[in-house]
BATORZA-153360 format. One line per 10 residues: their letters; for each residue x, y, z of C-alpha. Coordinates in nm, 3 decimals, always signed. Layout:
A) X Y Z  ...
***
This chain:
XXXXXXXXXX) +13.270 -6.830 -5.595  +13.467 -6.784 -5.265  +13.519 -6.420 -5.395  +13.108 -6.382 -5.461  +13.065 -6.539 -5.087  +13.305 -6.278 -4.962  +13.140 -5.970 -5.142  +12.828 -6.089 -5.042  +12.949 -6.103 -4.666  +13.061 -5.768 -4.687
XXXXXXXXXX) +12.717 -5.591 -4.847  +12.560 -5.800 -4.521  +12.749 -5.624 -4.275  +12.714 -5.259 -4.439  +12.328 -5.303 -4.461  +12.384 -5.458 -4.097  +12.551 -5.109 -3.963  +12.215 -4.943 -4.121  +11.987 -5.143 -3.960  +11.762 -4.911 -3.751
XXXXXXXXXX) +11.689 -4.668 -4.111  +11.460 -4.984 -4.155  +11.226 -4.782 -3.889  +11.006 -4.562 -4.061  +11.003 -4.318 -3.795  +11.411 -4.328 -3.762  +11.423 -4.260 -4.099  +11.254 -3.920 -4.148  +11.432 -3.830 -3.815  +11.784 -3.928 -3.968
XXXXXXXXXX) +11.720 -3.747 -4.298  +11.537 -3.465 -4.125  +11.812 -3.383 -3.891  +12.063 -3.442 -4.153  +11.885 -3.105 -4.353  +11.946 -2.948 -3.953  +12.281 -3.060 -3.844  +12.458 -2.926 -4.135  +12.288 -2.624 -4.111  +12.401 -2.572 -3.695
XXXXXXXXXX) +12.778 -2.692 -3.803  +12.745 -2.372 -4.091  +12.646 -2.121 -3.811  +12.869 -2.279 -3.508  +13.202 -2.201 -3.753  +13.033 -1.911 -3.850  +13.033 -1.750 -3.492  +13.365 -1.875 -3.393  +13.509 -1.664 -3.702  +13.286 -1.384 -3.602
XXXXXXXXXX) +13.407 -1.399 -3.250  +13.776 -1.382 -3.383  +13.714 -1.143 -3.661  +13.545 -0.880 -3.390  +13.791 -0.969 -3.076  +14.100 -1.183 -3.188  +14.108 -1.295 -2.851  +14.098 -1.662 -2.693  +13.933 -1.530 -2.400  +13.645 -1.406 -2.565
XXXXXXXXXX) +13.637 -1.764 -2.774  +13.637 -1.969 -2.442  +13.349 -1.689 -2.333  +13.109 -1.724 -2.592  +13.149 -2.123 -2.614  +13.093 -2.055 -2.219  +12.767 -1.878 -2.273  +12.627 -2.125 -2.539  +12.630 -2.421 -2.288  +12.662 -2.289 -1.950
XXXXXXXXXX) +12.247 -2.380 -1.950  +12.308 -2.711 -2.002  +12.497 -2.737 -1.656  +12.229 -2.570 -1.427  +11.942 -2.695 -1.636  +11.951 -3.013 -1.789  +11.923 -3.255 -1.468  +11.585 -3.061 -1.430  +11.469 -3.117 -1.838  +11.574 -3.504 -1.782
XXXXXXXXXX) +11.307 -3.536 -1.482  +11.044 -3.358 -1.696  +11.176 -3.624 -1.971  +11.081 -3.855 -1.795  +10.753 -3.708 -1.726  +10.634 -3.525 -2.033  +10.569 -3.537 -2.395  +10.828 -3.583 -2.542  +10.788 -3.498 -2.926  +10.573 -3.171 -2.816
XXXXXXXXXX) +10.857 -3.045 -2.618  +11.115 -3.092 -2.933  +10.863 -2.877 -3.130  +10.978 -2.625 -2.923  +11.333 -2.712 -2.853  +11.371 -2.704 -3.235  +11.139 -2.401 -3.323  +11.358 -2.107 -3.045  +11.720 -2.177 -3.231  +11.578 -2.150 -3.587
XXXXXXXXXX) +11.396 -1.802 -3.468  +11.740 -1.721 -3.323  +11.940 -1.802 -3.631  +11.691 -1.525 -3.804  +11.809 -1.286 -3.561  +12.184 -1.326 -3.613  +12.132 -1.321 -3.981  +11.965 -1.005 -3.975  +12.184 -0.855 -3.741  +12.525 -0.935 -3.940
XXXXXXXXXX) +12.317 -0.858 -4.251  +12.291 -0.500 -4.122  +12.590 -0.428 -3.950  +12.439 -0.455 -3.606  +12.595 -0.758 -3.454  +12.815 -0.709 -3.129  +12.978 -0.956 -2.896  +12.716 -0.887 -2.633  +12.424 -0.929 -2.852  +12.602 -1.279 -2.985
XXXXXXXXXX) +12.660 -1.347 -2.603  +12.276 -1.299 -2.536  +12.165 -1.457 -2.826  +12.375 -1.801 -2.728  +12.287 -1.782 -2.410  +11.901 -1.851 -2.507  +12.043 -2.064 -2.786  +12.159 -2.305 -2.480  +11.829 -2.270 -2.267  +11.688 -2.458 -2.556
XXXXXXXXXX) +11.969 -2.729 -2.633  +11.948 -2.752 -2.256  +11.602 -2.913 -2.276  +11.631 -3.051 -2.638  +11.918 -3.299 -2.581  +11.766 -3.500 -2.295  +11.393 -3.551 -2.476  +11.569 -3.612 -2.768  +11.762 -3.903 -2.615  +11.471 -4.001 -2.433
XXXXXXXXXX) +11.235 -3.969 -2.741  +11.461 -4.256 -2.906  +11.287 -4.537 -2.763  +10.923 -4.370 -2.870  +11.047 -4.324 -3.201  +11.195 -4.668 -3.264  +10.941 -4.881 -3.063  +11.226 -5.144 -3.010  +11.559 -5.187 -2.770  +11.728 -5.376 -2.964
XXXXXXXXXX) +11.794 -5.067 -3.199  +11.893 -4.855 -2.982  +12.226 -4.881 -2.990  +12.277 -4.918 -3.381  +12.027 -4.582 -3.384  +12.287 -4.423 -3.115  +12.598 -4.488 -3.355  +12.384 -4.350 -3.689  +12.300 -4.055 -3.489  +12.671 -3.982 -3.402
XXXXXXXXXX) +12.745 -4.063 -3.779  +12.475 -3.839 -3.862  +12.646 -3.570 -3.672  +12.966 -3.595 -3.732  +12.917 -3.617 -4.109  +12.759 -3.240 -4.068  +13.080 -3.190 -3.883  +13.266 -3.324 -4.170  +13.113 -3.102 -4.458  +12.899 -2.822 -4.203
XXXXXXXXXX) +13.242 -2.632 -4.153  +13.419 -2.678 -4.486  +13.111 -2.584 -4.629  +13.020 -2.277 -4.380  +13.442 -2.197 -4.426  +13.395 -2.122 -4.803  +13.074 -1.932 -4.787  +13.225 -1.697 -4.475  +13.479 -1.641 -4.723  +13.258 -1.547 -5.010
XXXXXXXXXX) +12.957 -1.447 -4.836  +13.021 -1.344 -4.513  +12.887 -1.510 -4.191  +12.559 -1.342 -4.240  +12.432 -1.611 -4.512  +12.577 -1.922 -4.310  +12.320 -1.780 -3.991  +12.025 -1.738 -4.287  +12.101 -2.082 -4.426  +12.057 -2.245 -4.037
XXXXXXXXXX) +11.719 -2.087 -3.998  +11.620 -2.273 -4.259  +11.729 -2.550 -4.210  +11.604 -2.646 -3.915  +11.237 -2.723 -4.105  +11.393 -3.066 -4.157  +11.336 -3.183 -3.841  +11.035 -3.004 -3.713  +10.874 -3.155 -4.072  +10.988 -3.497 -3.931
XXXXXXXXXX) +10.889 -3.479 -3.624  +10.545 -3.396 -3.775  +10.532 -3.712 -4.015  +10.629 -3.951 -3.731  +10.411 -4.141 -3.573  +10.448 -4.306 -3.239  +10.209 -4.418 -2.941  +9.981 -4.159 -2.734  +10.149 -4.003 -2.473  +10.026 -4.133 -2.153
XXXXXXXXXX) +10.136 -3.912 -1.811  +10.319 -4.138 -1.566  +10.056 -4.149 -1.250  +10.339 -4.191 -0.973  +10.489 -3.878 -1.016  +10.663 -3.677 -0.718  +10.778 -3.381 -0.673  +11.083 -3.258 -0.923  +11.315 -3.250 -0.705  +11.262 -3.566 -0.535
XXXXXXXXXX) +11.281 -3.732 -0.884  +11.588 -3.545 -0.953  +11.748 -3.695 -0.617  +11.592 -4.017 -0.696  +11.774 -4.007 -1.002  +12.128 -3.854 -0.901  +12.104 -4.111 -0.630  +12.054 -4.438 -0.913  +12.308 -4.283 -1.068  +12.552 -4.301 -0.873
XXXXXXXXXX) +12.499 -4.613 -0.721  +12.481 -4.780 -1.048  +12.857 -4.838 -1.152  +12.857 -4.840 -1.510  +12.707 -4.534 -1.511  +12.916 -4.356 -1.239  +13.221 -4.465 -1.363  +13.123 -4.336 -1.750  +12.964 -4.058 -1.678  +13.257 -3.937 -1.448
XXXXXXXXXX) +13.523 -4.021 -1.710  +13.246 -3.792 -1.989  +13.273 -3.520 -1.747  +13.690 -3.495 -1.707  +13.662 -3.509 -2.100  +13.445 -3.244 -2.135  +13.588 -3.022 -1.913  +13.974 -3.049 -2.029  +13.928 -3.220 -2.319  +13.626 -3.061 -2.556
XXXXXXXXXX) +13.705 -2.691 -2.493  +14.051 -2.761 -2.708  +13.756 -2.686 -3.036  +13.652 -2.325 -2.897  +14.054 -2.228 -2.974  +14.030 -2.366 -3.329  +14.019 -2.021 -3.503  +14.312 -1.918 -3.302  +14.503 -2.259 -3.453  +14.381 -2.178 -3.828
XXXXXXXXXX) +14.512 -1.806 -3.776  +14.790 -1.774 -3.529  +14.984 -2.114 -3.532  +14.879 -2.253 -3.856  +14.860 -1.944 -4.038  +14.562 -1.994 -4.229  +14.221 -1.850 -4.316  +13.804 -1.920 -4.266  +13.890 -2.197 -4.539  +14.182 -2.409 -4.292
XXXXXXXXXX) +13.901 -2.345 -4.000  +13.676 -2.539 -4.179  +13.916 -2.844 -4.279  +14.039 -2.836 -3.948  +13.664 -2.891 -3.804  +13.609 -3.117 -4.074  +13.906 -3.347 -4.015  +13.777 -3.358 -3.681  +13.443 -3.465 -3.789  +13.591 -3.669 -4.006
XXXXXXXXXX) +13.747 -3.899 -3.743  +13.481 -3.893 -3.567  +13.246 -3.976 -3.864  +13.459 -4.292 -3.858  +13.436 -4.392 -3.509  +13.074 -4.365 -3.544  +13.065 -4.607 -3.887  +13.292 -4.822 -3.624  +13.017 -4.856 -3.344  +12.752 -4.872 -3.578
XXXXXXXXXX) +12.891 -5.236 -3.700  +12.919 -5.339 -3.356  +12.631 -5.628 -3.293  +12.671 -5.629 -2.901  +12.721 -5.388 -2.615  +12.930 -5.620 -2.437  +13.249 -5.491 -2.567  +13.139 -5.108 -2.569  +13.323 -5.071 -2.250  +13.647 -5.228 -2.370
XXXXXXXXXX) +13.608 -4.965 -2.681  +13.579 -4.635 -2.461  +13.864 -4.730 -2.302  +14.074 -4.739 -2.559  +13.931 -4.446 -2.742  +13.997 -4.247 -2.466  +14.345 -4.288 -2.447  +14.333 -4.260 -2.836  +14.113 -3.917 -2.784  +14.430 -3.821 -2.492
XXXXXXXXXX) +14.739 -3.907 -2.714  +14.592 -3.741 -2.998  +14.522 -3.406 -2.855  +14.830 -3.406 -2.696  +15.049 -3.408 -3.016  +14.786 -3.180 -3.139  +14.894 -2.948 -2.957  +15.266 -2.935 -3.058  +15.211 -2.975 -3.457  +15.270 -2.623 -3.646
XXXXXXXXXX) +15.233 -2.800 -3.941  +14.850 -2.822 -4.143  +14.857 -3.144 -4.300  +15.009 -3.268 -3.951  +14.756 -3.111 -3.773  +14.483 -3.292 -3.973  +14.598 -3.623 -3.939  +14.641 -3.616 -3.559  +14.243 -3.407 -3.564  +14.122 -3.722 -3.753
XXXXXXXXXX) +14.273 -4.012 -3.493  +14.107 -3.744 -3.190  +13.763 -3.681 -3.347  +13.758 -4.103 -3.353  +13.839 -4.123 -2.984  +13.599 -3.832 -2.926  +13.306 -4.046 -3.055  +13.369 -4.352 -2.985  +13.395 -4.244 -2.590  +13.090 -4.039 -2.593
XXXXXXXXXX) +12.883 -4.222 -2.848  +12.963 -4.553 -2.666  +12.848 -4.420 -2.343  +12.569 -4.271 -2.485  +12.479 -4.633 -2.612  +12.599 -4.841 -2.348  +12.360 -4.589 -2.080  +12.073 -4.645 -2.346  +12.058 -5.014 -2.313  +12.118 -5.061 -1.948
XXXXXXXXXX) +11.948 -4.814 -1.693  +11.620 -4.868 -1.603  +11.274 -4.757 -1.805  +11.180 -4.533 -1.541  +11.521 -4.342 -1.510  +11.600 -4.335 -1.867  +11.535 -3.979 -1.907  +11.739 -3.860 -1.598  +12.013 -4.043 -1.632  +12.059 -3.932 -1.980
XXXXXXXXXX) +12.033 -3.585 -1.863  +12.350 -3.631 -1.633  +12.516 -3.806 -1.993  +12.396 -3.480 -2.175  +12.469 -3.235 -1.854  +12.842 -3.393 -1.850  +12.963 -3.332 -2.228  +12.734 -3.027 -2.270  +12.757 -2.828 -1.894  +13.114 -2.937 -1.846
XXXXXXXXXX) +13.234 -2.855 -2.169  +13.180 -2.468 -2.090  +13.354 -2.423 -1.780  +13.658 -2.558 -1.899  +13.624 -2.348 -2.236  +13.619 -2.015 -1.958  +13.895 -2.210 -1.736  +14.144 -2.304 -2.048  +14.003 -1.982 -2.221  +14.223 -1.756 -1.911
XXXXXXXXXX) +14.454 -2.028 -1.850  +14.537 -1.976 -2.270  +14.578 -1.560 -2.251  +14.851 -1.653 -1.971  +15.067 -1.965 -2.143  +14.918 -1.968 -2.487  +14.695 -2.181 -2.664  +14.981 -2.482 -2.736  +15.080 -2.521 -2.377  +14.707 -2.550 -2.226
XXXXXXXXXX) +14.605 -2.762 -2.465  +14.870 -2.993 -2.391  +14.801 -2.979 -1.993  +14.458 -3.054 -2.049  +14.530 -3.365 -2.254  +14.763 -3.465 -2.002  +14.470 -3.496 -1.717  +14.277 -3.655 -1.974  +14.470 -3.933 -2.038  +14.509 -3.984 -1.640
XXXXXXXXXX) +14.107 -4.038 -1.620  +14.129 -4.259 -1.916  +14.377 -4.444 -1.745  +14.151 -4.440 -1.421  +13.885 -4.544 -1.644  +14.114 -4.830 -1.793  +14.086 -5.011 -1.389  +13.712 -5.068 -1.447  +13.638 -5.149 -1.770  +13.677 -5.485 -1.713
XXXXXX) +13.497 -5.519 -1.419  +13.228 -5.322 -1.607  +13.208 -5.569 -1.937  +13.141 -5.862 -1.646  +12.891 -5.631 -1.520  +12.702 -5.618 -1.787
***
């Protein structure tokens, strides 16, 4: 009996960790950007391998991972005021519909022989124009689409599980076709697969968008919300630790084709289990926050994922051995998520209606505009003291802003 209580416990707290697929609407978003996400994890390994097959340089890694998501830096505190502002489904139609024409584009390029670093360069460039705008509605679009707070964060944690289980497969997957196919089929394969979403964003159906009456000019809005901001401390303090992260900590991913063929002397095919390890951990941390039932102790969590996210990359980058190298990728991609998704969460349920959409913008702006200029910074830092030795400098001021971090996060949990 005590064993039929027990299994009976445990089925409860797995259908508890699922709770917000009870949402219609949440549902054909989940499945629909499950068809997407694996797709965009098949093209992202795709390009990296391009960029090394064409270049073999580091430099020209950091550069293109630079000119995918330097937009997001100089444009996404302006999408999160018209997030606030806007419609926010119509706007995804259109944030979804530019990187599936894109994806086209490459494929037909590679498919003929025509692709070049610059055109790749161009083509990402747009590529981040449009995540620039699409990650701040989409945050903001969560509440439309679930109708109910309470969700929020349990949608946050499927949504990073979501990812990161395209993260998981995407680059194993996209690893074996490069080496079958060639990266021209993993950029065909992404154009399609980006119907998935735009289909469910189609089938959802949420309240009438009604234009806020109040508005002010954009950049007084954008002040107005830079200035709540930062004079809101749970949000200062988590969006400052997301943007020392991002810019010493993220870029380490740009350089993973350099680890699979350099230092770990591998192919496509250890690129992809490398990425997938990674996504593997994090696919875990996500599962993790996803069976969490309060926020309360969200702050306690990034702080100790943080310093798990630090320590891990840091012994990262001394391992020359594969299966090593895997293991220490799967305790980082946990920390990875578990910081970002948390914060992601913990900002969801706490700032106020009105500023929701900008200060999600500064969340998005700090993991995706950051995340750049360190890939450019560690990407010439790299062709100077090698791959190894930046990577383990940059984990090194990592773990001294999770350790600045660590100060707070009590006074934060009282906080809130």
């Amino acid at each position: 009996m005590y064993r039929y209580l027990d299994i009976r416990s445990y089925l409860h707290k797995v259908g508890f960790a699922f709770r917000a697929l009870e949402n219609r609407n949440f549902r054909l978003f989940f499945f629909g950007g499950t068809v997407s996400l694996m797709g965009i994890w098949i093209q992202n390994i795709a390009i990296g391998w391009l960029v090394y097959r064409l270049t073999g340089s580091a430099f020209y890694l950091g550069l293109v991972g630079f000119a995918g998501q330097i937009p997001a830096l100089l444009l996404t505190p302006i999408a999160g005021v018209f997030a606030d502002r806007s419609n926010r489904r119509r706007m995804l139609y259109i944030t979804q519909s530019i990187p599936m024409i894109l994806a086209f584009i490459l494929a037909f390029l590679s498919f003929t022989g025509r692709i070049q670093v610059s055109l790749l360069i161009i083509i990402v460039v747009i590529n981040g124009i449009a995540i620039a705008f699409d990650t701040p509605f989409r945050h903001a679009f969560l509440l439309d689409m679930l109708g109910d707070k309470k969700l929020i964060a349990n949608a946050v944690a499927l949504n990073s599980s979501l990812f990161n289980s395209a993260r998981f497969i995407g680059p194993s997957l996209g690893g074996l076709l490069i080496a079958l196919f060639g990266e021209a089929v993993c950029f065909l394969i992404n154009g399609i697969s980006f119907s998935g979403v735009i289909i469910a964003l189609l089938l959802m159906r949420v309240p009438k968008f009604v234009k806020p009456t109040n508005r002010k000019p954009i950049f007084r809005e954008l002040r107005d919300g830079l200035h709540y901001a930062w004079n809101f401390p749970p949000a200062r303090h988590l969006i400052s630790l997301v943007i020392v992260m991002s810019l010493f900590g993220l870029p380490f991913q740009s350089f993973m084709p350099l680890y699979a063929g350099d230092i770990l002397q591998g192919d496509s095919r250890l690129l992809g289990f490398l990425t997938g390890a990674l996504g593997a951990g994090a696919l875990s941390g996500a599962f993790f926050l996803a069976s969490r039932n309060t926020i309360v102790t969200i702050p306690i969590m990034i702080r100790n994922a943080s310093l798990l996210f630090a320590v891990g990359l840091f012994s990262f980058s001394f391992s020359t051995h594969a299966a090593l190298s895997l293991i220490l990728l799967v305790a980082t991609g946990f920390g990875m998520i578990v910081s970002f998704a948390g914060t992601n969460s913990l900002l969801q349920s706490i700032v106020a209606e009105d500023k929701r959409g900008r200060v999600l913008a500064l969340y998005s702006m700090s993991f995706l505009g950051f995340t750049p200029v360190g890939s450019l910074l560690l990407g010439f830092i790299s062709e100077q003291i090698g791959v190894p030795h930046t990577t383990m400098l940059a984990s090194l001021v990592c773990l001294a802003a999770a350790l600045f971090y660590a100060r707070k996060a009590k006074t934060l949990t009282k906080m809130i």
